[in-house]
C-alpha positions in Angstrom: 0.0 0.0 0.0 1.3 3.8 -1.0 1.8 5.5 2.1 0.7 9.5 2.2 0.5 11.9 4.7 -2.8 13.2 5.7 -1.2 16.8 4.8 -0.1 15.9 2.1 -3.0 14.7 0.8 -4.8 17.9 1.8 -2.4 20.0 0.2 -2.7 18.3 -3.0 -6.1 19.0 -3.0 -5.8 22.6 -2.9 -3.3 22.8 -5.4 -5.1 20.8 -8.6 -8.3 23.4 -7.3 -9.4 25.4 -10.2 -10.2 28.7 -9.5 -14.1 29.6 -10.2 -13.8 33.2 -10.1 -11.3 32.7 -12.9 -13.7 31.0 -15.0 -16.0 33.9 -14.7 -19.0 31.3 -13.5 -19.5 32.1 -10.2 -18.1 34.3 -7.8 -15.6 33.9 -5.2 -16.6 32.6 -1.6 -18.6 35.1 0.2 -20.2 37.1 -2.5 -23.1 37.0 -5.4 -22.7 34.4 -8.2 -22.2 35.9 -11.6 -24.6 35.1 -14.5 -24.1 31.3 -15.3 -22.4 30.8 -18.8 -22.5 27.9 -20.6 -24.2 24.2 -20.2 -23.4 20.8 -18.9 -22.5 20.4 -15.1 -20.0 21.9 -13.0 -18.4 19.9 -10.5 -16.5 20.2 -7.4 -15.0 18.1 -4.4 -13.0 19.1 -1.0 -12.2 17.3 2.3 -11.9 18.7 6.1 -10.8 17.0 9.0 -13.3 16.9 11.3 -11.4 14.8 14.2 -13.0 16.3 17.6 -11.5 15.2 21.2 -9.6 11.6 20.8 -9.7 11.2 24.8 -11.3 11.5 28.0 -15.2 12.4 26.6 -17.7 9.8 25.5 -18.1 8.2 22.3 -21.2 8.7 19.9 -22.9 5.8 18.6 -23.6 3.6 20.8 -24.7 5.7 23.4 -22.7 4.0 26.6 -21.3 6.0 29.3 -18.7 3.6 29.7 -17.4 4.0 26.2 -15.1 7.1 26.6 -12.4 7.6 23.9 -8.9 6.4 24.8 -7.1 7.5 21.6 -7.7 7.5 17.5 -7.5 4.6 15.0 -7.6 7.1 12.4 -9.1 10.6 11.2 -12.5 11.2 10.8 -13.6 13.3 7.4 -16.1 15.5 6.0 -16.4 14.6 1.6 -17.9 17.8 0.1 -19.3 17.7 -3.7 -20.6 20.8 -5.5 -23.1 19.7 -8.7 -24.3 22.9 -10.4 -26.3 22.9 -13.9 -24.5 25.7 -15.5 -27.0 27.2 -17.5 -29.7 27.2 -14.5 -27.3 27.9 -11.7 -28.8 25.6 -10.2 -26.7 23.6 -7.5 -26.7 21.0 -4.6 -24.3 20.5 -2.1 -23.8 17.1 -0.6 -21.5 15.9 2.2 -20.9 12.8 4.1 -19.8 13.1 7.2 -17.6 10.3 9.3 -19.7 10.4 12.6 -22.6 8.2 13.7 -25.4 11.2 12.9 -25.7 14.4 12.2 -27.7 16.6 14.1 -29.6 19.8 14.1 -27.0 21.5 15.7 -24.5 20.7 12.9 -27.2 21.4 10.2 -28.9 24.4 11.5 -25.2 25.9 12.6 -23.3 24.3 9.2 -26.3 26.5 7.1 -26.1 29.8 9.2 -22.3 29.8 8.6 -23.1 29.0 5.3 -25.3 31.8 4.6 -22.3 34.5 6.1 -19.7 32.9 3.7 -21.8 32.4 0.2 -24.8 34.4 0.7 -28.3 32.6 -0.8 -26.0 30.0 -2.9 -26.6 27.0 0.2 -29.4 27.1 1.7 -31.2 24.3 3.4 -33.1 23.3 0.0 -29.8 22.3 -2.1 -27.8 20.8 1.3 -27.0 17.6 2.5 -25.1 16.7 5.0 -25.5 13.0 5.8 -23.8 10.9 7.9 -21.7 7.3 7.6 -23.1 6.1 11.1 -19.8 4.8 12.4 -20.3 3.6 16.1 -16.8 5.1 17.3 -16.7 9.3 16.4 -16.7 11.9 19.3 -20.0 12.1 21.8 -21.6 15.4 23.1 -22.0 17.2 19.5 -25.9 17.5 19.8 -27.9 20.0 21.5 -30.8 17.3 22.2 -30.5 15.7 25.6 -31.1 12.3 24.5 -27.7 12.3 22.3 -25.7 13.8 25.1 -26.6 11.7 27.9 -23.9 9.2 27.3 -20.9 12.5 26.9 -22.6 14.4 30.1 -22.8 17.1 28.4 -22.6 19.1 25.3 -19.3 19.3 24.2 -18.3 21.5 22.3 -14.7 21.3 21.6 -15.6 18.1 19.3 -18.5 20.3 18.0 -16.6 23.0 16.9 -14.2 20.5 15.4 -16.5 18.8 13.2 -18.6 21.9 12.2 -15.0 23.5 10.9 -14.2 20.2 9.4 -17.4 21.0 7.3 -16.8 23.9 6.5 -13.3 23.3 5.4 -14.6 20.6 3.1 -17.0 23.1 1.5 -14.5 25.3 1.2 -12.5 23.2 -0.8 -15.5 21.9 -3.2 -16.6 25.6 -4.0 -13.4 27.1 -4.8 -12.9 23.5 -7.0 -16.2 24.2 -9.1 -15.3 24.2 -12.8 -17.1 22.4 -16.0 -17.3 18.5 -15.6 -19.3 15.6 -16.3 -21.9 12.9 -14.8 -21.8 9.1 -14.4 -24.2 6.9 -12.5 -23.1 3.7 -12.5 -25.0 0.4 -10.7 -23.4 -3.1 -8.8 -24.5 -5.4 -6.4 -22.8 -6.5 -3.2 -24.0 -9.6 -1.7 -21.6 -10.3 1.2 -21.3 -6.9 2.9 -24.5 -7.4 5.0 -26.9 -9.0 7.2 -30.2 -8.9 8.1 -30.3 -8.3 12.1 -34.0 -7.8 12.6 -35.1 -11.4 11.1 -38.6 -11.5 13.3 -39.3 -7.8 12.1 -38.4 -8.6 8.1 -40.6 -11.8 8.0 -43.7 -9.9 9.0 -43.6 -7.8 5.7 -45.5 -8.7 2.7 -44.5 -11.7 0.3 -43.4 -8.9 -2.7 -41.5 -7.1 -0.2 -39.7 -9.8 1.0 -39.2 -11.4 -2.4 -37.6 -8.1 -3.5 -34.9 -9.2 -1.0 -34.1 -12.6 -1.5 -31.4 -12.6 1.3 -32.8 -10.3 3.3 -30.4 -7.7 2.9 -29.9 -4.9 0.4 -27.9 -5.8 -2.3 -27.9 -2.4 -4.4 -24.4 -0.3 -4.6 -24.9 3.1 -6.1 -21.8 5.2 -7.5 -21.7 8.6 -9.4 -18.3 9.7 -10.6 -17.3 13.1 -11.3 -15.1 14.5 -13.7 -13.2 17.6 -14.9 -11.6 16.8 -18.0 -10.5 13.3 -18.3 -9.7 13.9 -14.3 -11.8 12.2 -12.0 -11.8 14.4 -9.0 -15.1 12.8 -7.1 -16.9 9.4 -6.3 -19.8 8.4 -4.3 -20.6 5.5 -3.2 -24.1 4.3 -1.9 -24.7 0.9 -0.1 -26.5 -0.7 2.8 -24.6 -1.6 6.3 -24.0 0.0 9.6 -21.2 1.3 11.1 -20.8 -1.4 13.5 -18.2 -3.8 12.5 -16.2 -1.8 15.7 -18.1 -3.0 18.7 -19.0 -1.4 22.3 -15.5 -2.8 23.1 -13.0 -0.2 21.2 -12.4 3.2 22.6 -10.7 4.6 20.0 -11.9 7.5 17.9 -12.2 6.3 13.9 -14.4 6.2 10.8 -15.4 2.5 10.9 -15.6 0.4 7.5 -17.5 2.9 5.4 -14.2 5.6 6.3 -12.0 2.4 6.1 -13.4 2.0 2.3 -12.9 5.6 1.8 -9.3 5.8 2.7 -8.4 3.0 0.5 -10.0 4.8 -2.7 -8.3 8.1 -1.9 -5.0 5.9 -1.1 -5.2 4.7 -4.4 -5.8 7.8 -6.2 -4.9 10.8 -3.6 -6.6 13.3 -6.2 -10.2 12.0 -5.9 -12.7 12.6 -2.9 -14.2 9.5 -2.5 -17.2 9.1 0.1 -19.1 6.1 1.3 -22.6 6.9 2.1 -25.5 5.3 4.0 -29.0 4.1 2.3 -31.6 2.3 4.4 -29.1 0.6 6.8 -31.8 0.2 9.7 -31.8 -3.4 9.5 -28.3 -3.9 7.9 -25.3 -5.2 10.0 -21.7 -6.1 8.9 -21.8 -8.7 11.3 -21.8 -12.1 9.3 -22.3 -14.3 11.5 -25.9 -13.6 11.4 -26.2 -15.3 8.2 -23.7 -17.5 9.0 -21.6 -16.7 6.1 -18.3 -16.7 8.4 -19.0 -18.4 11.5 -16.5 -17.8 14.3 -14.6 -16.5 11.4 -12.5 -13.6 10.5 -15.8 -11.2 10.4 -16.8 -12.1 14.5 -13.4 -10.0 15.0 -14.3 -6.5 14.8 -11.0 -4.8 13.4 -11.0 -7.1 10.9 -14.5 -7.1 10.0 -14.0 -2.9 9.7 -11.2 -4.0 7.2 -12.8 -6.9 5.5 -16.1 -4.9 4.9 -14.7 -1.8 3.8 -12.6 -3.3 1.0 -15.6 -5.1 -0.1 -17.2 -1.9 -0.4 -14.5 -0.4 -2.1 -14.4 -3.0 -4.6 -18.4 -2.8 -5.0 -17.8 0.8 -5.6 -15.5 0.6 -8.2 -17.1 -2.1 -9.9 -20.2 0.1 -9.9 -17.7 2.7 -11.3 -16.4 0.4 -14.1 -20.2 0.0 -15.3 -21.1 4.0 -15.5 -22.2 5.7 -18.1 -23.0 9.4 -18.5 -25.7 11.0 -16.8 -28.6 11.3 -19.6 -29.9 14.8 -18.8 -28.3 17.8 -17.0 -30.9 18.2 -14.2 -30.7 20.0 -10.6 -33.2 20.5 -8.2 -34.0 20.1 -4.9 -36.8 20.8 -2.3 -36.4 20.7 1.8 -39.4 20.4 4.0 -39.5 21.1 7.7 -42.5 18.7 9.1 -43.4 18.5 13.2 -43.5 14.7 12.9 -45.5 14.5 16.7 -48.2 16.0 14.6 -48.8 14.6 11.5 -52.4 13.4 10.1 -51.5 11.1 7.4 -54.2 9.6 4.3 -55.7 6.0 4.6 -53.6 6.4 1.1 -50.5 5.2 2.5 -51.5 3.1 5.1 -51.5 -0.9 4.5 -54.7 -1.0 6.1 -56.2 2.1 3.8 -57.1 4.5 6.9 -56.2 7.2 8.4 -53.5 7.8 10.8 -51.4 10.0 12.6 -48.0 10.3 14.7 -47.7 11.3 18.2 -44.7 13.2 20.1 -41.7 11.1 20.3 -41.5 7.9 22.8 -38.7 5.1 23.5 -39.9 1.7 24.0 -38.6 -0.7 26.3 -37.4 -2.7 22.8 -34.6 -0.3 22.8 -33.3 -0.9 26.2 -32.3 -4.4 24.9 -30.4 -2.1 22.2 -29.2 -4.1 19.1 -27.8 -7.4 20.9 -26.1 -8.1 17.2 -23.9 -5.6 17.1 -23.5 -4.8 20.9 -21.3 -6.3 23.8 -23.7 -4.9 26.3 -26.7 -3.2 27.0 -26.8 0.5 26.5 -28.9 3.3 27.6 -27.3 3.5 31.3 -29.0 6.7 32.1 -31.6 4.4 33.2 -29.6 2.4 35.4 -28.8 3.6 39.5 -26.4 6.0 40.5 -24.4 7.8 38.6 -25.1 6.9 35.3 -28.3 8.5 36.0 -27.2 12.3 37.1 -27.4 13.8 34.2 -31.1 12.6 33.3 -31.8 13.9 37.1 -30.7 17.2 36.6 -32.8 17.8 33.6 -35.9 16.4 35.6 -36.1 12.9 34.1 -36.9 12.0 38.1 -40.6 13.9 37.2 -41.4 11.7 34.0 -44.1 13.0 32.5 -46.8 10.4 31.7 -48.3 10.3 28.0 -51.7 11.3 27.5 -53.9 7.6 26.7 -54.2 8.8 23.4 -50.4 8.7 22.8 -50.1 5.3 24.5 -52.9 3.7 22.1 -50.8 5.7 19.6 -47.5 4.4 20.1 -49.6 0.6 20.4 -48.1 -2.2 20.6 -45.1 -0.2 21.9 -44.4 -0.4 25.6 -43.1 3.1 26.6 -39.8 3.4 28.5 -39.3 6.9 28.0 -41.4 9.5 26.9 -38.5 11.2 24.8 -41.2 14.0 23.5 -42.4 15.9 26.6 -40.1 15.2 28.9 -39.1 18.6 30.8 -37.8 21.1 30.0 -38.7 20.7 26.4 -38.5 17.4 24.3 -35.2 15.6 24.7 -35.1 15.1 21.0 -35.9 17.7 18.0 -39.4 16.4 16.7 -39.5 19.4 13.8 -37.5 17.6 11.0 -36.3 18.1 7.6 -37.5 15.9 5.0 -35.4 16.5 1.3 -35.9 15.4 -2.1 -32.7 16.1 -4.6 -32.6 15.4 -8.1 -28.9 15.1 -9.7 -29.7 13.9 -13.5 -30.8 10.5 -13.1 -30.3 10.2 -9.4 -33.2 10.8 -6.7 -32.5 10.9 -3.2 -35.3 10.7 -1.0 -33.6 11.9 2.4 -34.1 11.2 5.6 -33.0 12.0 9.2 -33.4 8.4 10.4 -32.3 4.7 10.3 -34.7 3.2 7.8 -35.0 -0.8 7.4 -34.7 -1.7 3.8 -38.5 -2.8 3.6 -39.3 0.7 4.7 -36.2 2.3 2.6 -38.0 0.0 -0.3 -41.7 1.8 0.4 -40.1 5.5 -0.2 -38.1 4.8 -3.2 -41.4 3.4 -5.1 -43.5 6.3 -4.1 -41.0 9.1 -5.2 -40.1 6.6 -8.4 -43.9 6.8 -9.0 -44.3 10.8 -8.5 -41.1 11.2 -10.7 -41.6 8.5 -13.0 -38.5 7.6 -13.3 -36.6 3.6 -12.5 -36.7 2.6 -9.2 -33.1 1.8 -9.0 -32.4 5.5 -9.5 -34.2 6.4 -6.1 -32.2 6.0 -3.1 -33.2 6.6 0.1 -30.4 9.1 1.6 -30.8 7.8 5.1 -28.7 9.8 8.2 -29.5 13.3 6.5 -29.6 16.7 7.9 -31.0 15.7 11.5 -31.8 12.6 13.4 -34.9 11.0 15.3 -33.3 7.3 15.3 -35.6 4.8 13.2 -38.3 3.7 10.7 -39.4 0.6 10.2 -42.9 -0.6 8.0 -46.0 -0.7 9.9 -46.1 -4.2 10.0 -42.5 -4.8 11.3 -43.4 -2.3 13.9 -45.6 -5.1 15.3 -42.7 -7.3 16.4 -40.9 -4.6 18.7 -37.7 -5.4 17.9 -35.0 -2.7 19.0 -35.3 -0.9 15.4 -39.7 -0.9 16.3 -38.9 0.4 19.7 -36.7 3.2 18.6 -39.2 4.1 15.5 -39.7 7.1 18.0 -43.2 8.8 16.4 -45.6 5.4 16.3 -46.2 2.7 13.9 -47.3 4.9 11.2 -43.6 7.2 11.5 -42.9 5.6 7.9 -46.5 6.6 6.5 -46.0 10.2 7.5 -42.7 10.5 5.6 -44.6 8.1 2.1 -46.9 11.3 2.1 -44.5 14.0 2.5 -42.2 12.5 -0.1 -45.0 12.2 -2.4 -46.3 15.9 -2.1 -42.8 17.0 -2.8 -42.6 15.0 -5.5 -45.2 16.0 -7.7 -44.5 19.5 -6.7 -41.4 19.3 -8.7 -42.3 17.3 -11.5 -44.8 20.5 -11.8 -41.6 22.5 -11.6 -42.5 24.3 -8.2 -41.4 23.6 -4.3 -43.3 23.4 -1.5 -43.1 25.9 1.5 -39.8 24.8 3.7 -41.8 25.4 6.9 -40.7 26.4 10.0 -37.2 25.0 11.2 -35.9 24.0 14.4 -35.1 26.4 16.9 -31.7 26.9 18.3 -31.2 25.0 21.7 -27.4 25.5 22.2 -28.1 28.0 25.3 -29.5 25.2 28.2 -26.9 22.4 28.1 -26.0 21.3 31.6 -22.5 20.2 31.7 -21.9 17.0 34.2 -18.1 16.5 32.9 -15.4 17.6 35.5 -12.6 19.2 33.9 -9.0 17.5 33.9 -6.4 18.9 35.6 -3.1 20.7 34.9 -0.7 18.4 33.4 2.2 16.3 35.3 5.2 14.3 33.7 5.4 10.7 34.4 7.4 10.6 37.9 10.8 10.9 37.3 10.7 11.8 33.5 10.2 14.9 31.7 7.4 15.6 29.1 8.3 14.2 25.4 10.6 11.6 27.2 10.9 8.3 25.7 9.5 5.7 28.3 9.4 2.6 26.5 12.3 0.5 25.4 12.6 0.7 21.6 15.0 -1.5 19.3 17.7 -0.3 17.4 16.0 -2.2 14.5 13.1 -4.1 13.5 11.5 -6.5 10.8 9.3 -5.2 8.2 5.9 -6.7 8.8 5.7 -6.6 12.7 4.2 -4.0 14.7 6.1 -2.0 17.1 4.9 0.2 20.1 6.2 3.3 21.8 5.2 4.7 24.3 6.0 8.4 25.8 5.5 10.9 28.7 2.7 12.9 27.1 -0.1 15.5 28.2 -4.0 15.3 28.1 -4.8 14.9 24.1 -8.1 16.4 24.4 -6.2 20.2 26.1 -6.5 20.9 22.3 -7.5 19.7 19.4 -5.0 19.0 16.7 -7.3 19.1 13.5 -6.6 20.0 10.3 -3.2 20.7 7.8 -2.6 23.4 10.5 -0.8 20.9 12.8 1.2 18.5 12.9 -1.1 16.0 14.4 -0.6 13.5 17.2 2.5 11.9 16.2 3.9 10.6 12.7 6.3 8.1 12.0 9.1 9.6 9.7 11.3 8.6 7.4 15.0 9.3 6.8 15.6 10.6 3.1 19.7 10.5 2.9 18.9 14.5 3.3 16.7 14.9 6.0 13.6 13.2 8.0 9.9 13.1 6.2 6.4 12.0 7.0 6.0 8.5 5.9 3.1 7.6 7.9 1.0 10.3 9.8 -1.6 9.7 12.7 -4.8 8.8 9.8 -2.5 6.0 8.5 -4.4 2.3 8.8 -0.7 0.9 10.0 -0.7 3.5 13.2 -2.6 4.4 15.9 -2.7 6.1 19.3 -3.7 5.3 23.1 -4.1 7.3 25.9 -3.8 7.1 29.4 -3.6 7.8 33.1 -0.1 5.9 34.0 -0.4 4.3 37.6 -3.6 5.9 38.7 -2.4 9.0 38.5 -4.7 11.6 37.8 -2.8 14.2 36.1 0.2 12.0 34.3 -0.7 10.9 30.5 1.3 7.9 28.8 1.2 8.1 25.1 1.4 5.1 23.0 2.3 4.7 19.2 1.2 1.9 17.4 3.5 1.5 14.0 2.1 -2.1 11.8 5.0 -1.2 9.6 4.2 -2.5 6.2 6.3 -5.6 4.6 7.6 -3.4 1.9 8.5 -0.5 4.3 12.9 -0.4 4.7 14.9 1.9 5.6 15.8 4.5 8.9 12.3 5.6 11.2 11.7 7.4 13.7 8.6 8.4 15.4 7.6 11.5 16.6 5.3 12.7 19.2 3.1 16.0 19.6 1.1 17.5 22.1 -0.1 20.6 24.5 0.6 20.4 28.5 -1.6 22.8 30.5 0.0 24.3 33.4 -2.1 25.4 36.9 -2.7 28.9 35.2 -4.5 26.8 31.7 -1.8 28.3 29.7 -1.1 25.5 26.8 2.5 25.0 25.5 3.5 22.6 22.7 5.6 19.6 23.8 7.1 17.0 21.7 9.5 13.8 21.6 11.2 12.1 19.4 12.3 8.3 19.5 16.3 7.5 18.2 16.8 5.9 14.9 15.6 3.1 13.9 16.4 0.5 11.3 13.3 -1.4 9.2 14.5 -4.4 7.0 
């Protein structure tokens, strides 16, 4: 594998940009677009780091207060794309994000910021942010108290982090924006996948089910952008969760979806490439299920991260391989803001052919079992004794409200655990939500701010297919989008109250309220008009109690001074082994080392004859880092470097360590150390 440093890579990017002001079709960042010239597409692509705190805050994914990050496997990544129909101006911007969800703080904050930098040419019509759903990014980056619970607190150092990591890889996508072209390309990935939710699946109709012969999703989806004969962008669509790194790890990474990414921009470093999320709901990348590799190499979650993410890759490509141009230059896109606690829906998308309606958001007690596939123990310990539960306390979770009878009939056959909608002081979970419909030539995507089964993912793409008129396998369902309210599952899997049933937080008809808004919006826009956006979600960032206790001022290891070397480390070492050091270090998370503007956590150099360069930087597969409090102590770190140095790697090493002690005042100074030569053959 080529080796190349995360800086590097960046910096390449911003070099092959093409300047748009230059081309006289749009303006530069921050002011008015000029008249659009021309016709065909325009295409752009950018990445930003979006790494938040890689130690001593909780994890988001799984929601488990015990799961606080220890260190970082690798970088997490924002992938930016710009497609804009040059004669109409018309544009959408879509990004996938490497973190289990987005949420309305990042979309409501990532458009305001937007809107100060571009003016009118984002808006939250022609955005998408959308996320991978890896199990193992930073915790705390919501402003709804359900998502914090498990980082006590709203953090916002990792906020910040990923919001700037957006906006770098917009950034990077808008200035990029020249004339390009389209491909849509189709392949099927069959052993990528289970079905985790068997007893909810068989309850679906016979065409549903025949539709998935294995029960899984088979579809990959890929678009590839060009500029020239350059390719400079690819997306990739298919079905499976973040999951294939358990409850277990504590390290901060991207999962197999940012493991299949990193391969493609390995083997190319000039293209973007982004993995994104469909109707995963249902979809795990744990095997075993379908007992494809029993006990084998997928039961071990760092290799199942690996395993599934080069399958994907290869899926991806081979999609690529298959594409052809897009068939007509087309843009549009329509957003709707719709309080789903309150939605009266038509006996027209109902199975049973009456009408319905959603009620304010409630938990059932399906969910406290969580997702016993893909977990190594039960989650949601807020609800447990003692501390786990101080944060719910304090926000008066000790007063539950009880739902009104109509809600419980409702919510039937749901038992309610927690009622997520009116708790005090206002609803631990955003309950106005954007639903999004974007058409990019011969691609729909029906998005969604939830976790959709594929039976339910199945139900939207054949009702916007039918408004559009257009193949079904050119409607995806974008799922993870611009918000998140946990699942949707079909009325009838509902039934079972699986975990997916019990977190399908608005009541069995959640997926019947989002079949009619899709369909509205639909024919709206085959009639070449856009429904009203609606009111968005307010801003909530001002009441978030903080139950984290800050760390204190740094201390050296006893005896040893900060950057010291305090493992033993050989003069020379085999190709194809792994080799650890460790050093005195400081708190990682006293700042955040994000972006080219550092030097990250550590690197492993190389020795040119000349000088020492970055071989392998802290996003590489082959390193990693870990964290922590030596001896008990409370205020010493021990840093440890993990190098997997490649079989074809030879030559003189060294690795280096970086990092920020905080002194009694909270004054932060850079610290460093650097480990002697050492020879790989």
């Amino acid at each position: 594998m080529t080796s190349i440093s995360r800086r590097s890579l960046l910096q390449a990017t911003a070099a092959s940009a093409v300047g748009v002001g230059a081309l006289g079709v749009l303006g530069t960042a921050g002011t008015a677009a000029a008249e659009p010239r021309g016709t065909g597409y325009l295409v752009g692509a950018g990445k930003g780091d979006m790494t938040g705190a890689i130690a001593g805050q909780g994890m988001m994914g799984y929601s488990d207060m015990e799961q606080v990050a220890e260190g970082l496997l690798q970088r997490t990544w924002a992938r930016a794309y710009v497609i804009a129909d040059a004669a109409t101006g018309k544009r959408v911007l879509f990004i996938t994000a490497d973190i289990a969800c987005v949420f309305t703080s990042h979309h409501r904050t990532l458009l305001t910021e937007l809107a100060k930098r571009y003016g009118d040419t984002y808006t939250a019509h022609n955005v998408n942010i959308n996320a991978t759903h890896n199990h193992n990014s930073c915790g705390g980056t919501a402003w709804d108290y359900a998502y914090v619970l498990a980082a006590k607190g709203h953090r916002h150092n990792s906020f910040r982090a990923e919001l700037d990591g957006l906006l770098d890889a917009v950034a990077a996508a808008h200035a990029s924006l020249a004339p390009g072209t389209l491909e849509l390309g189709h392949a099927e990935l069959h052993d990528a996948s289970a079905n985790r939710s068997m007893a909810a699946f068989e309850l679906n109709p016979a065409d549903e089910r025949r539709h998935f012969p294995n029960a899984i999703d088979p579809q990959v989806t890929a678009i590839r952008l060009r500029q020239g004969g350059r390719t400079i962008g690819e997306i990739t669509w298919f079905a499976t969760h973040g999951t294939s790194l358990t409850d277990a790890n504590f390290l901060i990474g991207p999962d197999n979806k940012g493991y299949a990414s990193y391969l493609g921009e390995q083997r190319d470093p000039g293209i973007v490439a982004a993995h994104a999320q469909t109707n995963a709901g249902d979809m795990t990348p744990n095997l075993w299920l379908r007992k494809m590799h029993p006990g084998g190499p997928t039961s071990d979650n760092r290799t199942n991260r690996l395993l599934i993410g080069q399958r994907q890759d290869r899926a991806g490509q081979a999609a690529l391989a298959a594409a052809r141009p897009m068939s007509a230059v087309r843009i549009d896109s329509a957003t709707r803001y719709v309080d789903m606690a309150n939605v009266s829906i038509s006996g027209h998308y109902t199975p049973h052919g009456k009408a319905a309606r959603t009620s304010p958001a409630m938990m059932g007690a399906a969910a406290a079992a969580t997702s016993q596939e893909d977990n190594t123990r039960s989650q949601l310990g807020f609800l447990n004794e003692g501390v786990r539960n101080e944060f719910a306390m304090l926000l008066g979770a000790g007063a539950t409200a009880t739902p009104d009878p109509w809600i419980v009939d409702n919510q039937a056959p749901k038992a309610i655990l927690f009622p997520l909608g009116i708790l005090p002081p206002r609803p631990w979970i955003e309950q106005t939500l954007p639903v999004q419909l974007i058409r990019i030539g011969d691609l729909v995507l029906a998005a969604l701010p939830t976790e959709s089964t594929i039976v339910a993912g199945l139900r939207i793409r054949r009702t916007v297919a039918d408004a559009l008129g257009v193949p079904l396998e050119n409607v995806l369902l974008q799922g993870y989008s611009n918000g998140y309210s946990q699942y949707t599952v079909t009325p009838e899997e509902y039934l079972s109250q699986q975990y997916e049933g019990g977190e399908t937080l608005f009541g069995r008809w959640t997926l019947c309220a989002y079949m009619q808004e899709l369909d509205r919006m639909a024919r709206a826009m085959v009639r070449g008009s856009r429904l009203p956006a609606g009111r968005r979600p307010a801003d909530t960032s001002g009441l978030q109690p903080d139950l984290l206790p800050a760390q204190p001022a740094d201390t050296p290891m006893p005896g040893r001074r900060f950057g010291d070397v305090v493992s033993t480390v050989p003069a020379s070492v085999r190709a194809g082994t792994t080799l650890r050091v460790s050093f005195c270090g400081a708190y990682p998370t006293n700042r955040i080392r994000r972006g080219a503007q550092t030097a990250g956590y550590f690197a492993v150099e190389k020795f040119t004859g000349t000088g020492w360069t970055v071989a392998f930087d802290d996003d590489h597969a082959a390193t990693e880092l870990k964290w922590e409090r030596p001896g008990g102590s409370a205020s010493a770190s021990k840093i440890t470097v993990t190098w997997r140095i490649p079989r074809d790697a030879a030559g003189d090493y060294r690795i280096r360590y970086y990092g920020d002690a905080k002194a009694p005042n909270g004054k932060l100074r850079p610290i460093s150390g650097t480990t002697g030569r050492i020879k790989v053959g």
